[in-house]
N, CA, C and O atoms as a DFTB+ gen file, in Angstrom:
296 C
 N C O
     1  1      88.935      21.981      92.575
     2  2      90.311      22.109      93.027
     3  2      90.331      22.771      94.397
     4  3      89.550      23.628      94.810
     5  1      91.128      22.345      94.882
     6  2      91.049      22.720      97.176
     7  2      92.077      23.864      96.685
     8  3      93.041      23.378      96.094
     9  1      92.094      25.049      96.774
    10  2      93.123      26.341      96.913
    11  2      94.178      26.264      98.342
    12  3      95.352      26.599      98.496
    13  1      93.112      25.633      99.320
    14  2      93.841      25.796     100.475
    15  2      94.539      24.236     100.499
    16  3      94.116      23.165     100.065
    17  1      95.609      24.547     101.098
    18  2      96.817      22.683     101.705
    19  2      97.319      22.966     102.983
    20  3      98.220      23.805     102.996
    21  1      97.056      22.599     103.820
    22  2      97.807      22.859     104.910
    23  2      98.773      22.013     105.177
    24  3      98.599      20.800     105.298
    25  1     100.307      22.844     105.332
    26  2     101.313      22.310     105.530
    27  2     102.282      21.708     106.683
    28  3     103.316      22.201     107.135
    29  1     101.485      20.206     107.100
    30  2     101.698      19.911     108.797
    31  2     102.811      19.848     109.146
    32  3     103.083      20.266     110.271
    33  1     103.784      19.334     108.349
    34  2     105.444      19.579     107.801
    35  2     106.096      20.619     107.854
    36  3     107.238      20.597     108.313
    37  1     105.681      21.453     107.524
    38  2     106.048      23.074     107.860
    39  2     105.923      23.432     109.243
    40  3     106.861      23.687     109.998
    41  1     104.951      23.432     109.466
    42  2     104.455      23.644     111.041
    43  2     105.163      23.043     112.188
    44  3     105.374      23.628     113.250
    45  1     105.464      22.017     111.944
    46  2     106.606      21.139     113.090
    47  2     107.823      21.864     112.453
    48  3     108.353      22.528     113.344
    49  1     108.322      21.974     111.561
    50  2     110.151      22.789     111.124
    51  2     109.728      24.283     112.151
    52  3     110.513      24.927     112.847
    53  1     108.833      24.431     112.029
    54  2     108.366      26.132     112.992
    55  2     108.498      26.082     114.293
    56  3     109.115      26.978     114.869
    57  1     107.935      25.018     114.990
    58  2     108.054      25.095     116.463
    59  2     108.995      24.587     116.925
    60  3     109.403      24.946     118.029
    61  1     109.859      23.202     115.915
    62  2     111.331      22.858     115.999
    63  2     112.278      24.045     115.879
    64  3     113.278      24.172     116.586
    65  1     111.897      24.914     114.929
    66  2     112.904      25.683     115.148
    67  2     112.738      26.739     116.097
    68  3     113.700      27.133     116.756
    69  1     111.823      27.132     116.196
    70  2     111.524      28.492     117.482
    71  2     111.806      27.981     118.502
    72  3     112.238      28.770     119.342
    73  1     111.694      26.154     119.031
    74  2     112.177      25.658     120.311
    75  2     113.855      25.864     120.555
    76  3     114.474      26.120     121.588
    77  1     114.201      25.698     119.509
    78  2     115.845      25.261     119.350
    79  2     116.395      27.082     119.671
    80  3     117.261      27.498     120.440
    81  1     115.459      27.848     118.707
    82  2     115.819      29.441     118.794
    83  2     115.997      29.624     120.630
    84  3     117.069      29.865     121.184
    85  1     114.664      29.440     121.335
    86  2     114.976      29.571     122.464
    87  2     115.575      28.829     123.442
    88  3     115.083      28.615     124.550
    89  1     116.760      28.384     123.000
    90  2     116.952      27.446     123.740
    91  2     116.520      26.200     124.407
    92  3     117.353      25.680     125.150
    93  1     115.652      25.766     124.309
    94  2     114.402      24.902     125.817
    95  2     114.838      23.490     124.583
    96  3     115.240      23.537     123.421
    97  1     114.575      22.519     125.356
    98  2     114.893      21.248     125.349
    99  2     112.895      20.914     124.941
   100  3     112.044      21.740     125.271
   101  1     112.561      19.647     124.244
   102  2     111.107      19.440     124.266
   103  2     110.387      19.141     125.788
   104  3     109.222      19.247     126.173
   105  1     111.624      18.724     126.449
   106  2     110.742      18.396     127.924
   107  2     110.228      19.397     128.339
   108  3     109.029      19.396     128.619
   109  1     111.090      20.626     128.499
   110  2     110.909      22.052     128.790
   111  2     109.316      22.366     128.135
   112  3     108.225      22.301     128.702
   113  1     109.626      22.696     126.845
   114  2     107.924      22.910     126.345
   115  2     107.060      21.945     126.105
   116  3     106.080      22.329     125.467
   117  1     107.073      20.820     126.391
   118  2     106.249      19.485     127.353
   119  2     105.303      20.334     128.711
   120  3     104.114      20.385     129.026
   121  1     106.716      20.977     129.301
   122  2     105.966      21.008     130.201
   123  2     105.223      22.122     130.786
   124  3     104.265      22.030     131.554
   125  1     105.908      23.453     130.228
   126  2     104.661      24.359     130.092
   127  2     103.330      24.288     129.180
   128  3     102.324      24.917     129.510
   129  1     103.368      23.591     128.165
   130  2     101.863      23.169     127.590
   131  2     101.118      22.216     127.989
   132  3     100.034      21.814     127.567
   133  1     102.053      21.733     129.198
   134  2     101.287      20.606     129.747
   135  2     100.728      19.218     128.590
   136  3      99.649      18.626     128.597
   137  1     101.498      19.096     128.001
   138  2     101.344      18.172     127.035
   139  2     102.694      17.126     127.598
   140  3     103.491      17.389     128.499
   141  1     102.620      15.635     126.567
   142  2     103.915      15.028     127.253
   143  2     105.030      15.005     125.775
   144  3     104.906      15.455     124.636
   145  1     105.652      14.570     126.182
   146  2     107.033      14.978     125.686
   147  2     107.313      14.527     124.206
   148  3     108.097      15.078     123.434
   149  1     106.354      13.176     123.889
   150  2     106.086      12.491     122.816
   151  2     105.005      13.369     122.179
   152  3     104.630      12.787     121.161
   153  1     104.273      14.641     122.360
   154  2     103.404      15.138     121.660
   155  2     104.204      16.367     120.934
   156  3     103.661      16.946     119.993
   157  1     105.283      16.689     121.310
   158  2     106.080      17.951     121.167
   159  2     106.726      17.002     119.606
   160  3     106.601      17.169     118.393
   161  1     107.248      16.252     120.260
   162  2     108.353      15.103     119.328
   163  2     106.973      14.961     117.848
   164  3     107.253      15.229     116.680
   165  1     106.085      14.666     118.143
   166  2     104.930      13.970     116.943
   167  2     104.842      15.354     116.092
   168  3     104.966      15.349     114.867
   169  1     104.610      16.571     116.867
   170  2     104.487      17.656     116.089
   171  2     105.598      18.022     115.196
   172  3     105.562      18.317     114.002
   173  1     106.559      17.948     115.980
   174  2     107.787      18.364     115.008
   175  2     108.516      17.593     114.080
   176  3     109.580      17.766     113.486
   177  1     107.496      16.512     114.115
   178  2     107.889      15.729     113.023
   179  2     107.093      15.715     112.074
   180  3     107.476      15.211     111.018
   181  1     105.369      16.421     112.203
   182  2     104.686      16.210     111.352
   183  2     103.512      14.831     111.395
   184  3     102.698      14.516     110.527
   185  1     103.756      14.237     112.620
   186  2     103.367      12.825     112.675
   187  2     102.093      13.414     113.333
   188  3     101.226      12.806     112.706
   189  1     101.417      14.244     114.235
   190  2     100.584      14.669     114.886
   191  2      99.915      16.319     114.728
   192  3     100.850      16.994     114.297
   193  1      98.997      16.984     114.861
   194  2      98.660      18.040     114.708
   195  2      98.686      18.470     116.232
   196  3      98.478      17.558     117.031
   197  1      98.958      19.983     116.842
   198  2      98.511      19.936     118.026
   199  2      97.313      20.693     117.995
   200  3      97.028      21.395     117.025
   201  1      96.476      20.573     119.167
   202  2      95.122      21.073     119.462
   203  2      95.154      22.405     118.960
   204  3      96.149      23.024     118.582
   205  1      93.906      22.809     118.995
   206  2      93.616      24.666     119.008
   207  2      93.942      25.364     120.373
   208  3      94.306      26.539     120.425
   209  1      93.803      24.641     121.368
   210  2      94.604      25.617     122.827
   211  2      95.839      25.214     122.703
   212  3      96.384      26.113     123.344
   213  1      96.909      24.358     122.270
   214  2      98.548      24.185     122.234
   215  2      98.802      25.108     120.862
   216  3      99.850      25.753     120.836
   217  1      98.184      25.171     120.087
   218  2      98.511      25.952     118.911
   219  2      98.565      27.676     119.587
   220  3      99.520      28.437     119.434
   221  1      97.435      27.963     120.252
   222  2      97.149      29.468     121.195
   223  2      98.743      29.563     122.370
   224  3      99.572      30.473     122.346
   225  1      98.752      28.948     122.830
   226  2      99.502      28.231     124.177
   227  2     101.206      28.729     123.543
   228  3     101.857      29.659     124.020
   229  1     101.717      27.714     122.222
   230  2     102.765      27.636     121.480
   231  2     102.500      29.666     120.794
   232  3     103.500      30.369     120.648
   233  1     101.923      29.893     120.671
   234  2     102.050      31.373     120.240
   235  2     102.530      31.901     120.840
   236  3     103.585      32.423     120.478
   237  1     101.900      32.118     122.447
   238  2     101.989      32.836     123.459
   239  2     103.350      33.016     123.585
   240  3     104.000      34.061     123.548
   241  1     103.783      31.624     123.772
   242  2     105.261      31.051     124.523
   243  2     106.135      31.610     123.657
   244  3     107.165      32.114     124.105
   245  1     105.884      31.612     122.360
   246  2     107.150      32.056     121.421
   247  2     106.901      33.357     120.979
   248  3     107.455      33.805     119.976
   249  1     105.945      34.128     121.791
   250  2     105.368      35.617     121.069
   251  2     105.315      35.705     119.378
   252  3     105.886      36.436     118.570
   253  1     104.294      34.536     119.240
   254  2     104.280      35.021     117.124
   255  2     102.847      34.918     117.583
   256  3     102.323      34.993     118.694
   257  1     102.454      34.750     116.544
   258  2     100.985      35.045     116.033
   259  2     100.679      33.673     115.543
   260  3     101.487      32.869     115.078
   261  1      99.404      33.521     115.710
   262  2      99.169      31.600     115.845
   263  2      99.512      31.613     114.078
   264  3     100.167      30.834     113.385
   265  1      98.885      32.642     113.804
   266  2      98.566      32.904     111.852
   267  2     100.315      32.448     110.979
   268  3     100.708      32.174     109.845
   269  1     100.889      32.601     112.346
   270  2     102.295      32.099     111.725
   271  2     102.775      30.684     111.489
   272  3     103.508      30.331     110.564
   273  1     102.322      29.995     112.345
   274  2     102.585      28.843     112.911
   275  2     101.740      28.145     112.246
   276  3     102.090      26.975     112.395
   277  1     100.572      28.206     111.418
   278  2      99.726      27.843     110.787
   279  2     100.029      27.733     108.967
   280  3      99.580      27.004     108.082
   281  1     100.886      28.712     108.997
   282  2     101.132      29.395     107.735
   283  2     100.251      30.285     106.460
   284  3     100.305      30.230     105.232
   285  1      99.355      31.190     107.525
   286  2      98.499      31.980     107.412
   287  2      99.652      32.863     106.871
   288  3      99.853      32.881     105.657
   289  1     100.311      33.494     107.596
   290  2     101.387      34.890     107.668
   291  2     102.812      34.638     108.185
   292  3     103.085      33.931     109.155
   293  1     103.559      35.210     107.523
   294  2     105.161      35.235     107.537
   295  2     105.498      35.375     108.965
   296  3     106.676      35.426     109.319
């Protein structure tokens, strides 16, 4: 039995909502992660995972802890 599931679904409702919290539009955080605009959109839908430096990157930007965004920690 796998203990661990990671929840990619969850993870896009997180950065959808922390985007929406701060105001910024996806182009906006498109374009400080330097990612394009359809990678923001894939995440927050669950359709895509983002990298280990956009996951670091998306912390920074929203001051949480990657462990959050992962669903390591609250």
């Amino acid at each position: 039995m796998n203990r661990f599931k990671f929840n990619v679904k969850e993870l896009g409702e997180k950065i959808k909502y922390l985007r929406k919290d701060a105001g910024i539009g996806q182009n906006q955080l498109a374009e400080y992660l330097d990612v394009s605009n359809a990678s923001i959109s894939y995440w927050e839908t669950g359709k895509q995972l983002p990298s280990a430096e956009a996951i670091y990157k998306l912390a920074v930007f929203f001051n949480v802890p990657a462990d959050y965004l992962l669903g390591i920690s609250d």
